[in-house]
C-alpha positions, 0 to 999 in steps of 0.5 A: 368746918369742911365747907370753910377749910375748902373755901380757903384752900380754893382762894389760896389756888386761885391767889397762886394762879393770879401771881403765877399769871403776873409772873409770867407776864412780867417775864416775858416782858423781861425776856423781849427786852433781852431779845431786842437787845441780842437783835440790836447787837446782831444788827450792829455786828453781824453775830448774835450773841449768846442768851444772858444768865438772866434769861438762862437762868429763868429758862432752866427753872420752867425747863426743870419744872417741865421734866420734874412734872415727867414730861421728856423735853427736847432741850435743843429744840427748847433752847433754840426757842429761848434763844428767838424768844419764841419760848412762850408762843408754844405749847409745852408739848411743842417740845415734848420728844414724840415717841411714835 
C-alpha cells in the first residue's frame, strides 16, 4: 500500500508543479500587457502612471508567499521592479536584504 500512496502523492506534486508553471506563464503575460500599457501612457504624457490593482494585487500575493516562506525581502527594491516589469528576470534572492 506504501508503493501506490507514494505514487499518488508524487503525481499530485507533479500535477501542482505543472499549473503553478502555467500560472505564472499566464501571469507574466498579464503583467507585460499592463507594462506596455504604462509605457504607451508615459509616452503619450510624460508621466508614468501608478502599477494597476490587478498587478499589485498579484505582486503582493508572490510578496507574502516570499516572507511567509522567511525570507527578508527588500520591498522597495521589489516593487521598483514590479513597477518595470522586471519582477520575474530575477531570482528571489536578488531581493533578499543581505545581511553582511
Amino acid at each position: 500500500m506504501g508503493f501506490f500512496t507514494n505514487m499518488k502523492k508524487s503525481i499530485q506534486s507533479e500535477k501542482k508543479k505543472k499549473a503553478s508553471e502555467i500560472n505564472g506563464k499566464h501571469l507574466k503575460e498579464l503583467l507585460k500587457k499592463f507594462k506596455e500599457e504604462r509605457d504607451r501612457v508615459e509616452k503619450e504624457t510624460g508621466i508614468r502612471p501608478q502599477i494597476d490593482q490587478n498587478t499589485e494585487m498579484f505582486m503582493q500575493k508572490v510578496l507574502n508567499v516570499w516572507i511567509n516562506e522567511g525570507r527578508n525581502i527588500d520591498e522597495e527594491k521589489f516593487w521598483q521592479e514590479v513597477d518595470h516589469n522586471r519582477q520575474f528576470t530575477h531570482p528571489v534572492e536578488f531581493y533578499e536584504i543581505n545581511r553582511e
